[in-house]
C-alpha positions in Angstrom: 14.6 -26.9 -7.1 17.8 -24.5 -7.4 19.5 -21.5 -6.7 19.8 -18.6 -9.6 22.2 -15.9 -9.5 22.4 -12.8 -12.0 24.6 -9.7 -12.7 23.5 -7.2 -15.7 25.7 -4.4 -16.3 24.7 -1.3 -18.6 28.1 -1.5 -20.3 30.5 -4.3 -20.1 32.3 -4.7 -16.8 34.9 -7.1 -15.5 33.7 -7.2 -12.4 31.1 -9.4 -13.2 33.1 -12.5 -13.4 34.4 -12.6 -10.2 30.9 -11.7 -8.7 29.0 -14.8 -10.1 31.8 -17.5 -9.4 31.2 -16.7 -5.9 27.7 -15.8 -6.0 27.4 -19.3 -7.2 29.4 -21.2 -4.2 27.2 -19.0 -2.3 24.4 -20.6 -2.8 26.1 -24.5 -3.8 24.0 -25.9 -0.8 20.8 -25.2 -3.0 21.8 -26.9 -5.9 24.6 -29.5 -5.1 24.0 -31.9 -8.3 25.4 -29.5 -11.2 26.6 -25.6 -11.8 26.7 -23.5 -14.8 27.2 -19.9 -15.3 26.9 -18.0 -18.7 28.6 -14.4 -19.0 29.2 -12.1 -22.6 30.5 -9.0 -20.7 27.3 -7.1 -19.8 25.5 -9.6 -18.3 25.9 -12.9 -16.1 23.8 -15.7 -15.2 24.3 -18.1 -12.6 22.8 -21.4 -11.4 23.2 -24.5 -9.1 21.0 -27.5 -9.3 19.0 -29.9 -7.6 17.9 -32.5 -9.9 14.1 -33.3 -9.2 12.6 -33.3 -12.9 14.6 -35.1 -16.0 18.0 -36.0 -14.2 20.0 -35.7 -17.5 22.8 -33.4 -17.3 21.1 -32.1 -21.0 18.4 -30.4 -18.5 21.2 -28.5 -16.8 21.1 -24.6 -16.5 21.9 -21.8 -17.8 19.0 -23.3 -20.6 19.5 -21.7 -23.9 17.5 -21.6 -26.8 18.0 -23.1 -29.7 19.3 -20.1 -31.7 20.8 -19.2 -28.4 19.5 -15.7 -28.3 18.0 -16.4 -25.3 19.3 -17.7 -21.4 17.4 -18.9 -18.8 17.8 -19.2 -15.1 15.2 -21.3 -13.6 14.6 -22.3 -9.8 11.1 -23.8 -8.3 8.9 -26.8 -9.9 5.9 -26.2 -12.7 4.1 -29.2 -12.4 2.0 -28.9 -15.3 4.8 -28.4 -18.0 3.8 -31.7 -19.8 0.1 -30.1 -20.2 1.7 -26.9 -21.0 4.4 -29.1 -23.3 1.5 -30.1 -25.6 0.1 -26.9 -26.2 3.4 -26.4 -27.5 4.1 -28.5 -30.6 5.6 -26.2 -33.1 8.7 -26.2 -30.3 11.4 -29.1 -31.1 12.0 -30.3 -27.4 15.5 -32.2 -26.5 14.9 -32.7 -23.0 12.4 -34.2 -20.9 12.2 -31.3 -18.3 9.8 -28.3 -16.8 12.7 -25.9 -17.6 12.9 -26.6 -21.2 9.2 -25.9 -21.0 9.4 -23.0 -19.4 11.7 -21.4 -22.1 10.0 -22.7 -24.9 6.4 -21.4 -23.5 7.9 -18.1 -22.8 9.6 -17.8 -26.3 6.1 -18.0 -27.9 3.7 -16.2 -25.3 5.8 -13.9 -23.4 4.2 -13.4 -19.8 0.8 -14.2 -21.0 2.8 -18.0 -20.2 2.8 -17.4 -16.7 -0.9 -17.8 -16.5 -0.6 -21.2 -17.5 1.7 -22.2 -15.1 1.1 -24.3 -12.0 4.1 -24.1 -10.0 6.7 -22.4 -7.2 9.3 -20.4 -9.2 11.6 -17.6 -9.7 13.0 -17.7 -12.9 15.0 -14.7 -15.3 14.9 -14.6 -19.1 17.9 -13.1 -21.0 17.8 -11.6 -24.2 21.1 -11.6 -25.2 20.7 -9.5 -28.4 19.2 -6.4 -26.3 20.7 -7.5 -23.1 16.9 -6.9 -21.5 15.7 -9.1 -18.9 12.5 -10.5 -17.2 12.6 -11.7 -14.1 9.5 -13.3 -12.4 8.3 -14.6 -9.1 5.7 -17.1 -8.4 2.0 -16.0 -7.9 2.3 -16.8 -3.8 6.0 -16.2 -3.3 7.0 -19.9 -2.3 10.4 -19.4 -4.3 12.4 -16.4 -2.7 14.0 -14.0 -5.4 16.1 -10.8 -3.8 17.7 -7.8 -5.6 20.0 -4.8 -5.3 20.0 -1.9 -8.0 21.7 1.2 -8.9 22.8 3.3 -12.3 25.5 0.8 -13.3 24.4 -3.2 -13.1 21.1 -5.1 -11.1 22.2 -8.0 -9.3 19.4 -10.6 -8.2 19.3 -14.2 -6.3 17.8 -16.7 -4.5 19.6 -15.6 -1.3 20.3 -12.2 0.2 23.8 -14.0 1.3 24.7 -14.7 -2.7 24.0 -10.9 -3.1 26.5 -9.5 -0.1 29.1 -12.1 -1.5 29.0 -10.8 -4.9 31.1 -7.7 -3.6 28.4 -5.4 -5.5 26.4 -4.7 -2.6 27.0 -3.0 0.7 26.8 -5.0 4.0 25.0 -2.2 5.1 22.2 -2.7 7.5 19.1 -1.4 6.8 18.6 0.4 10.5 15.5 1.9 9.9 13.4 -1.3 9.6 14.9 -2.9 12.8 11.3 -2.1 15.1 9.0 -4.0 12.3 12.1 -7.0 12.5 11.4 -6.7 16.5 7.6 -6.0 16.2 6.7 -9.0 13.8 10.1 -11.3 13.9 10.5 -10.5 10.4 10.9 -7.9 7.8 8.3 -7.6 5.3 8.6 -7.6 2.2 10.0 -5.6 -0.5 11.8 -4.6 2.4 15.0 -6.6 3.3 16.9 -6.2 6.9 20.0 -5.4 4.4 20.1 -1.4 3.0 18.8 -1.5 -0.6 18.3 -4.9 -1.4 14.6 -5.8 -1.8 12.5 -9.0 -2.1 10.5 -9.0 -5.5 7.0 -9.2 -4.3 4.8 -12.5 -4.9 3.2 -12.4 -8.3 5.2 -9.8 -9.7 7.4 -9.6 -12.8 11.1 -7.1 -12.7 12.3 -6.4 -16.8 15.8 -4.6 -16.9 16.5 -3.1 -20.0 18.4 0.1 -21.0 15.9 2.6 -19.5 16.0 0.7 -15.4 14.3 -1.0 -14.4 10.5 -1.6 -13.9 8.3 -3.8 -11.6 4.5 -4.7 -12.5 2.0 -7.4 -11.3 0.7 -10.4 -13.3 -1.3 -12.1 -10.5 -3.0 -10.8 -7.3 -5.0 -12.5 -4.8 -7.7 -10.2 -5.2 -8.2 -10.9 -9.1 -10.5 -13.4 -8.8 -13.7 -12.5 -7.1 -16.5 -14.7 -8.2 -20.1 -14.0 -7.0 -21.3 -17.2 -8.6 -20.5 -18.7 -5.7 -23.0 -17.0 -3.2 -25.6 -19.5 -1.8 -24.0 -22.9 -3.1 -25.1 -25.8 -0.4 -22.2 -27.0 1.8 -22.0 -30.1 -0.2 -21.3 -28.1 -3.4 -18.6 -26.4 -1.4 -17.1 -29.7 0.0 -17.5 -31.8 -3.3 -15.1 -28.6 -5.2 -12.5 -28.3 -2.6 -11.8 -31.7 -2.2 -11.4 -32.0 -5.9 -9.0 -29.3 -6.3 -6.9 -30.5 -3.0 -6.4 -34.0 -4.8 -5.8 -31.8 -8.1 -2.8 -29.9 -5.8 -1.5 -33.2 -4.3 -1.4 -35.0 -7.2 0.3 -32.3 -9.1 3.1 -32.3 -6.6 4.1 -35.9 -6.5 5.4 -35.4 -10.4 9.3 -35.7 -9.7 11.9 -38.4 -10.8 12.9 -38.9 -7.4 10.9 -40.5 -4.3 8.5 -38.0 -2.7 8.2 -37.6 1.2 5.8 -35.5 3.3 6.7 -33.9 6.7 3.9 -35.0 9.4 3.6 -33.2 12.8 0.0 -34.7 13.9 -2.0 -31.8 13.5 -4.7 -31.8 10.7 -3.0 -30.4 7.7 0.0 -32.5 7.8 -2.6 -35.4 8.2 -4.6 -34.4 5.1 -1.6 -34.0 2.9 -0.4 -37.6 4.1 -3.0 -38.8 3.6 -3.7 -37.4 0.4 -0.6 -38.3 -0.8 -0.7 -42.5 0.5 -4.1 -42.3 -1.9 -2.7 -40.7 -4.7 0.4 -42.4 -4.8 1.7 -46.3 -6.1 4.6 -46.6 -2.9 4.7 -46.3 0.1 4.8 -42.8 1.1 7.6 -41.3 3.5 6.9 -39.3 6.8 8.8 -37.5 9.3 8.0 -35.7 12.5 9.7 -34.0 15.3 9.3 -35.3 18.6 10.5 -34.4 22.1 12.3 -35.6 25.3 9.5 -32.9 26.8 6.3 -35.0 26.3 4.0 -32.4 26.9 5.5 -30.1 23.2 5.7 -33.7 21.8 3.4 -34.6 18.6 5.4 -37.5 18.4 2.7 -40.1 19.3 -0.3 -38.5 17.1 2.0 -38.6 13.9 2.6 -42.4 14.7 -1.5 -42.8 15.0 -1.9 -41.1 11.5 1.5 -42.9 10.1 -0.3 -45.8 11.1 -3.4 -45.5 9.7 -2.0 -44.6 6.0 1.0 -47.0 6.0 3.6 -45.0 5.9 7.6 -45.8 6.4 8.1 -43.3 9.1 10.7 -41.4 10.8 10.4 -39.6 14.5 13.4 -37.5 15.0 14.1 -37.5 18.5 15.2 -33.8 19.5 17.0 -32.7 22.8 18.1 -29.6 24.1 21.6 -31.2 24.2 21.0 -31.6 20.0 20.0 -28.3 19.5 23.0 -26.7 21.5 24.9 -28.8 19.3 23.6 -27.7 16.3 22.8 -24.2 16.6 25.9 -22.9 15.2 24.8 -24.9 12.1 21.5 -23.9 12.6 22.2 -20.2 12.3 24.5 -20.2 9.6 22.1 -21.4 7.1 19.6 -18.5 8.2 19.6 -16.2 5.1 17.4 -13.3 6.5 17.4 -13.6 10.3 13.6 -14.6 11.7 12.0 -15.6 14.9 11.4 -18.9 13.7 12.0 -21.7 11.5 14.6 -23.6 13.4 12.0 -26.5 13.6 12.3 -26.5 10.1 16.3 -26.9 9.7 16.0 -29.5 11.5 13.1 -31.9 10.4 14.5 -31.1 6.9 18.3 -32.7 7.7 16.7 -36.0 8.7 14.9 -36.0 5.9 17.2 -35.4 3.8 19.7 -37.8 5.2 17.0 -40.7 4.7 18.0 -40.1 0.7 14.4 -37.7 0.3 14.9 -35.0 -1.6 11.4 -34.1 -2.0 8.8 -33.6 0.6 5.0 -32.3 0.7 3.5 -30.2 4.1 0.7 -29.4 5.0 2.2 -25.1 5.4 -1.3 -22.9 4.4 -3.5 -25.2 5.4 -4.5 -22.8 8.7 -4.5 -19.4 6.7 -6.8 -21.0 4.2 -9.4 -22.7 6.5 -9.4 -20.0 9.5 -7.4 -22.2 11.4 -5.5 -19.6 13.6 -7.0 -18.4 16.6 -6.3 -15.2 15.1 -8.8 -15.3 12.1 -12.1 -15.7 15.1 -10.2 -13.1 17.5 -10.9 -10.8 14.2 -14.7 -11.8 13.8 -14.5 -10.8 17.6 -13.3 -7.5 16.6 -16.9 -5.5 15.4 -18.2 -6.9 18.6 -16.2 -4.4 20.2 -17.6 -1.2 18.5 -19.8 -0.2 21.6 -16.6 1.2 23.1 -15.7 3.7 20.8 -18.6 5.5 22.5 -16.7 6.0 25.4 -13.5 9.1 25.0 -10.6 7.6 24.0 -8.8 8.7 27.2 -11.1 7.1 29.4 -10.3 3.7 27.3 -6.9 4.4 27.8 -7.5 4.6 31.6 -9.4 1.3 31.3 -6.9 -0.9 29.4 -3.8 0.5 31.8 -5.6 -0.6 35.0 -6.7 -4.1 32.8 -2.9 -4.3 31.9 -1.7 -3.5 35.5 -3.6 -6.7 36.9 -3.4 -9.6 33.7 0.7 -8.1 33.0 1.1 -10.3 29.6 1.4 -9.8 25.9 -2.1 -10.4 25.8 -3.2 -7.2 28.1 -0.6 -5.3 26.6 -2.7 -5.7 23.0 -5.7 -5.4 24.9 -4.4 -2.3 26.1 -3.5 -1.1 22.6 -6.6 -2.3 20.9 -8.5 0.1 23.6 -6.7 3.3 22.2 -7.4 2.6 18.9 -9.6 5.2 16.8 -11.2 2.5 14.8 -12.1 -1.5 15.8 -12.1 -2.9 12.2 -9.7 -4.8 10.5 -7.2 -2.7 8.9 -6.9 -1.5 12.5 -6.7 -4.0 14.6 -5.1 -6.8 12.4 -1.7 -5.3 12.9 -1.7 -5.9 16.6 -2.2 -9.3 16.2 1.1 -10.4 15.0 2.9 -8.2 16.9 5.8 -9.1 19.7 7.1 -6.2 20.9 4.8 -3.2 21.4 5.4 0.3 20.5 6.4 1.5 23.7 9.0 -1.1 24.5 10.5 -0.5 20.8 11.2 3.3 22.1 12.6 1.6 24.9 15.0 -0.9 23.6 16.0 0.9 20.4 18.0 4.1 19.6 16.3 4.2 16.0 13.1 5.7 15.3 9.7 4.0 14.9 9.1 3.6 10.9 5.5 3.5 9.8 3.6 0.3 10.6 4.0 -1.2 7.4 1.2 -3.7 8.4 -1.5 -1.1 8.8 -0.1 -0.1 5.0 -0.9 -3.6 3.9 -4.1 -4.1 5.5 -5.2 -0.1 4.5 -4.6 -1.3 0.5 -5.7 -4.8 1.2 -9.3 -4.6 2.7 -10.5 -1.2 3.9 -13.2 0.4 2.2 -12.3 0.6 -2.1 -9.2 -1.6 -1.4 -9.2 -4.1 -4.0 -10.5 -6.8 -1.8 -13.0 -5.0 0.3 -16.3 -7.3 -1.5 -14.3 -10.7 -0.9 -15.6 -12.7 2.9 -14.2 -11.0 6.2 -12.6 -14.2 6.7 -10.9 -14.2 3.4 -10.0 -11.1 4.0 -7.9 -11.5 7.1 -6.5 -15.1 4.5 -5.0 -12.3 2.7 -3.4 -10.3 5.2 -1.9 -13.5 6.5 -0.6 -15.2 3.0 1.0 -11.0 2.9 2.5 -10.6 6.3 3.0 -14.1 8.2 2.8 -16.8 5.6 5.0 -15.0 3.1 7.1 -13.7 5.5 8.4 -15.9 7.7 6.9 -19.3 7.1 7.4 -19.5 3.7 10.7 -17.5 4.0 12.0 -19.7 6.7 11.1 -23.5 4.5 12.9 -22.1 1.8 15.9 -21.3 3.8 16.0 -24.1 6.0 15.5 -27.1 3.4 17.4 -25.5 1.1 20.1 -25.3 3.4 20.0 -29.1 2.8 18.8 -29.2 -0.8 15.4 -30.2 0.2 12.6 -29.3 -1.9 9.3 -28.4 0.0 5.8 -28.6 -1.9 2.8 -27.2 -0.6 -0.6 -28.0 -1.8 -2.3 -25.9 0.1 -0.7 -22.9 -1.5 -2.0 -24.3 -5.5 -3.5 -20.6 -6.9 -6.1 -22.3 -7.8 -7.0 -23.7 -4.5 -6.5 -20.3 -2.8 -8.3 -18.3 -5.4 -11.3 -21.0 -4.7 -11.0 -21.1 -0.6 -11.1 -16.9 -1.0 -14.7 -17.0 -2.6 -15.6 -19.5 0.5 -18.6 -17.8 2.5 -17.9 -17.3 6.4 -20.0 -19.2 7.9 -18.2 -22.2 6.0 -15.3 -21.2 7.5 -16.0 -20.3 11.1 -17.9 -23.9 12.2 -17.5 -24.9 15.6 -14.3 -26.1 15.4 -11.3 -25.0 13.6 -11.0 -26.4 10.0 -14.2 -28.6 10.3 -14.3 -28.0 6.7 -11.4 -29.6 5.7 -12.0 -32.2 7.3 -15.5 -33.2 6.4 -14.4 -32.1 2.4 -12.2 -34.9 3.0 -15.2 -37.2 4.0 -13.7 -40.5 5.5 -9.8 -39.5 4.7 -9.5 -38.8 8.6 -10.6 -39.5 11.2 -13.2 -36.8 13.3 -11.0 -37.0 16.6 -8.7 -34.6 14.5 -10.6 -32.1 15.7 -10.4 -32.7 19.1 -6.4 -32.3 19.7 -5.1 -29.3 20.7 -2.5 -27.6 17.9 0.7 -27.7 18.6 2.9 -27.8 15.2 6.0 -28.1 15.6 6.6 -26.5 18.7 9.9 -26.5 20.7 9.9 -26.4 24.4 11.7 -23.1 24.2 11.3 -21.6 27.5 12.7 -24.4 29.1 15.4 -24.6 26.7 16.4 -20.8 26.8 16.5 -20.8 30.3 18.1 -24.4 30.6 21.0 -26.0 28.3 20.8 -22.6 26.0 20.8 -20.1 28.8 24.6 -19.3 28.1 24.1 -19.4 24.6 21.7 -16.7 24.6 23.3 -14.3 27.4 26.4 -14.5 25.5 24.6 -13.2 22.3 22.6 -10.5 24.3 25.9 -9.3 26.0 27.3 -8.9 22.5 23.8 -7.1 21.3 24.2 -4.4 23.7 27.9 -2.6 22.1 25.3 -2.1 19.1 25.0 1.4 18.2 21.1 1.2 18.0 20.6 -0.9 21.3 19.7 1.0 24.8 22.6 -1.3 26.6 20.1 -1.0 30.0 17.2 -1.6 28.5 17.8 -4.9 27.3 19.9 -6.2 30.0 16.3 -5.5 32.2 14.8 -7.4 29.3 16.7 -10.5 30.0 16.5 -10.5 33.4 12.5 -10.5 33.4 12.4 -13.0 30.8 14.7 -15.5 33.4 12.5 -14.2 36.0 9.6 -15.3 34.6 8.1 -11.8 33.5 4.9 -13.0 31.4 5.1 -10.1 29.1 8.5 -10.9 28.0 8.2 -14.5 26.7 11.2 -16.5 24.9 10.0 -14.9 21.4 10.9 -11.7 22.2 14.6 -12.8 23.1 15.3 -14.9 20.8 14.4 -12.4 17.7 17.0 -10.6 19.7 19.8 -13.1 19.9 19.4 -14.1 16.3 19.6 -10.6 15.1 23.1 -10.2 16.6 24.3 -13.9 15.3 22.9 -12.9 11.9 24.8 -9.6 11.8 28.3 -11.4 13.4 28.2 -14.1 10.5 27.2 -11.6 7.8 29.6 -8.9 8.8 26.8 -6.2 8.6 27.7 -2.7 9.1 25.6 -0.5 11.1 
C-alpha cells in the first residue's frame, strides 16, 4: 500500500520537477518506509511506500524494467501475484514482490493482465520510448486514483491534496456540485468537489499518449450475468459462498507483516474475524471503538466475539473530550471532505500505534447481503404503485398534510416519494440516500440545483435496457450502492483515514469474484427474515445465531450529544465562518443551526456536520470560490 504521483507533459517542461518533489511530501503519510521519483523532462513519476509485500528496498518504486523502457507506479495489494508469477516464466524476476509482478505481467499481456488480477490497485505504466501512459484503477474502486487535464501535461494521484500542491491545478472550487455534496454528503464520482479534477472511475483504464487522452472500461459489475444459476437449492448457494468468502479471506492475509482486523460487533466484522482466526497460524489482532455513552457502545459485543475466536484485542475508549482534541487532526487528513469517516481515523491510529499495519473489515458485507434497511424499503417500493392512480397533485396534498404532522427526514422523503411520476427504482433509489431535500438546497444555497446525478446512475444502471436490467431487484439496488454509497464515501473515507496513518485496509467482501457471485444470488435468498441470515448460515457454525438478534449499530458516534455538548463551539464557530461564503444564504443557515440545537427532527446532526466540514476543508485547502 502506497501513494503514486504523476506529471506528463506534451513537450519537456521544467515545471515538472518542482511539482513531483512536493507532490510526493504530499502524500509521505501514505508511504512512510521509502520514496522515489523518476523524471526525463516530459514525464514524472512519483511514489511513497508502505512496505507490506517483499520488504527489500530492491522492491522499491519507481519499478523499472529490465531494459528500462518501461516505469511503473504501483499502489494497492494483488494477492494472487505468486499464481500469476508462475504463469510467467519466460520473465527473470529479482524480487520477491506483487509489483515486480505486476510489471512483468503487463509487459507480456497488456490489459488483457488485469483480468488476472485479484487485488485493490491503482497503478500507471510509462513508456518511456513514446512517453504514452496507462493508468488503471481497480475493478471496485478500493484504491482512489484522481486527475486534472488540459492541452499541455495530465497530472494524476492518489490524493486530490498531492494534485492542488503540485501548483498545476487551480484551487478552484467546483461550485456547481455543492447541492449533490449537501444532498448525499459526498460527491460522486468522476466528479471531484475541486474544478476539473476527476476521480477515474472503478474498473476503468486512462492511456495518455500524443493524441489526449482517453478513458475505457475493462470490468463492470454488470458483465457477468450467469442464468445457470436460476433454481440452485439453498445449500448449493451456501456451500459456493462460503467457499469463495474463505477464498477472499485467505487471499488477504498474504503480507510480510502481522495482519489485524477491525471488529465493531456487528455481523460482518464478526465473520471476517472469525474467518480470519480459522485461516490463520497466530493469533489474530482486533480492534473496536467503544464509548463512554453505553447506549452507541459495541464495545461489549466485540469482547463476546473476541472471546470466542481468541483474539489479542484492543477497545479504544473514545470521549467527546478525545475527539475535541483530535479534530483538528482529524480534519486535516480529510482529502475530499465527506459526512463521515471520522470513526475511521480514529480506530485506524490505535491500530496502527499497536505496530499493525495491516487490517481486514468486514466494509461490503451489508451491500452484498441486503443488509441495509434501505435494500427492503426498495422491495417496498412496487407495493406503492396503487397511488399513481390518484393525480399527482392530490398526492402532493397528501404527503404535505403527512409531513405537517410526522416533521422528520423520514416524512420529508415520504413527501417526495408521493410526487414522483414513477414508483420504481431508478426513481425512488435516489431519495434514499439523500440528506438535504431539494427544497431546503434552494434555500441554503445561492447556486443552482445540478441534475441529480443519482437518478443518472440508477437510469444507466437498472431501468429498462440498462445493462443490468435481467440481474435480481436486489442485486440491482447492490449496484446502485457499491456506485453511489460504497464507492463514495465508505470506501473513499477508509482510504483516507488509514492512510492518513499508513494503514492498509483489506476487504473480502469486496473480492470481484465474490461480488460478481452474490449479484447472480436470487431474492428470495437475500431477503430472509432477518437481515443477512444468509451469511450467516453460509458460514454454518462460524457464529453464533444470536448475531441476528442485535440491533446494527457500526461504528456509530453519539453525535447529537456530542454536537450539541463538548463540540457545540466547535461547530458554531465553523458555521459562523460558512456564512461570509459567496454561495451560502447567511439567514438561512443561521435558522438551520438553531433548529438543529432546538431539537428540530428534520434537521439532525448529519446535515450540520456536512456543513461544518465543508468550510474546514475549504480553510485548510485554500479553495477559491
Amino acid at each position: 500500500m502506497c501513494g503514486i504521483n504523476g506529471v506528463i507533459f506534451f513537450k519537456e517542461d521544467v515545471r515538472g520537477a518542482k511539482a513531483i518533489e512536493k507532490m510526493n511530501r504530499t502524500i509521505q503519510h501514505r508511504g512512510p518506509d521509502a520514496e522515489g521519483i523518476y523524471m526525463d523532462g516530459r514525464s514524472f513519476l512519483g511514489h511513497t511506500r508502505l512496505s507490506i509485500i517483499d520488504l527489500n528496498t530492491a522492491s522499491n518504486q519507481p519499478f523499472y524494467s529490465a531494459d528500462k523502457r518501461y516505469v511503473l507506479v504501483f499502489n494497492g495489494e494483488v494477492y494472487n501475484f505468486k499464481e500469476i508469477k508462475s504463469q510467467l516464466t519466460d520473465y527473470n524476476f529479482v524480487t520477491n514482490s506483487d509489483t515486480e509482478v505486476v510489471l512483468a505481467a503487463y509487459l507480456k499481456w497488456g490489459t488483457e493482465s488485469l483480468s488476472k488480477f485479484n487485488g485493490m490497485f491503482a497503478f500507471a505504466v510509462l513508456d518511456t520510448h513514446t512517453n504514452q501512459l496507462e493508468v488503471v484503477r481497480d475493478r471496485i474502486g478500493i484504491k482512489p486514483l484522481y486527475y486534472y487535464y488540459n492541452q499541455e501535461y495530465l497530472v494524476f494521484s492518489s490524493e486530490i491534496r498531492s494534485l492542488l500542491n503540485s501548483e498545476l491545478v487551480d484551487r478552484k472550487l467546483n461550485a456547481s456540485i455543492l447541492s449533490e455534496y449537501l444532498a448525499y454528503q459526498t460527491v460522486l464520482a468522476p466528479n471531484t468537489i475541486v474544478k476539473n479534477v476527476y476521480s477515474l472511475m472503478p474498473g476503468c483504464i486512462l492511456k495518455f499518449n500524443e493524441d489526449g487522452i482517453s478513458i475505457r472500461d475493462y470490468w463492470t459489475l454488470w458483465s457477468f450475468k450467469d442464468y445457470t444459476m436460476e433454481g440452485r437449492s439453498k445449500e448449493v448457494y451456501q456451500n459456493q459462498i462460503k467457499e469463495r468468502f474463505f477464498e477472499a479471506i485467505e487471499r488477504r492475509t498474504v503480507a510480510d507483516v502481522s495482519v489485524g482486523a477491525f471488529l465493531s460487533g456487528g455481523i460482518d466484522s464478526a465473520a471476517v474475524v472469525g474467518g480470519l482466526a480459522e485461516v490463520s497460524t497466530t493469533k489474530v489482532n482486533t480492534f473496536t471503538v467503544a464509548f463512554e455513552e453505553s447506549a452507541y457502545s459495541e464495545g461489549e459485543a466485540a469482547k463476546q466475539i473476541a472471546e470466542r475466536f481468541k483474539t489479542n484485542h484492543t477497545e479504544i475508549k473514545l470521549s467527546a473530550a478525545d475527539l475535541v482534541k483530535d479534530i483538528p487532526s482529524i480534519l486535516r487528513a480529510m482529502d475530499h471532505p465527506s459526512g463521515d469517516g471520522i470513526n475511521t481515523y480514529v480506530v485506524s491510529k490505535a491500530t496502527k500505534d499497536q505496530g499493525v499495519s495491516v487490517v481486514l473489515s468486514g466494509l461490503g458485507g451489508d451491500e452484498l447481503f441486503s443488509g441495509y434497511p434501505i435494500f427492503r424499503q426498495m422491495d417496498k417500493i412496487g407495493g406503492y404503485k396503487w397511488m399513481l392512480s390518484y393525480p399527482k397533485g392530490l398526492r402532493n396534498v397528501v404527503g404535505t398534510v403527512y409531513d405537517s404532522f410526522k416533521k422528520s427526514i423520514a416524512s420529508d422523503k415520504m413527501h417526495e416519494l408521493l410526487k414522483l411520476d414513477y414508483f420504481d427504482l431508478e426513481s425512488a433509489y435516489p431519495l434514499s440516500r439523500k440528506l438535504f431535500m431539494d427544497d431546503e438546497l434552494r434555500a441554503i444555497l445561492h447556486v443552482p440545483l445540478i441534475e441529480n446525478n443519482v437518478k443518472k446512475i440508477a437510469n444507466h444502471t437498472v431501468s429498462y435496457d440498462a445493462p443490468a436490467f435481467d440481474f435480481p431487484f436486489q442485486s440491482k439496488v447492490s449496484m446502485l450502492e457499491f456506485q453511489t454509497y460504497l464507492s463514495n464515501v465508505l470506501l473513499r473515507d477508509a482510504d483516507q483515514m488509514s492512510m492518513a496513518h499508513a494503514l492498509e485496509i483489506r476487504v473480502p467482501f469486496l473480492d470481484h469474484q465474490l461480488v460478481q457471485y452474490m449479484l447472480n444470488v436470487p431474492d428470495e435468498m437475500k431477503l430472509t427474515k432477518r437481515p443477512k441470515q444468509l451469511l450467516v448460515e453460509s458460514l454454518g457454525d462460524l457464529l453464533p445465531q444470536d448475531l441476528l438478534d442485535q440491533p446494527k449499530k457500526g461504528f456509530v458516534f453519539p453525535w447529537v450529544d456530542w454536537m450539541k455538548g463538548d463540540l457545540k463551539d466547535f461547530c458554531h464557530s465553523k458555521i459562523n465562518e460558512l456564512k461570509n461564503r459567496s454561495f451560502i444564504n447567511e439567514k438561512e443557515l443561521d435558522r438551520y443551526w438553531l433548529r438543529f440545537l432546538k431539537g428540530d427532527k428534520k434537521v439532525n446532526w448529519s446535515k450540520m456536520w456536512t456543513l461544518v466540514v465543508l468550510e474546514i476543508w475549504l480553510t485548510e485547502n485554500n479553495i477559491n470560490e
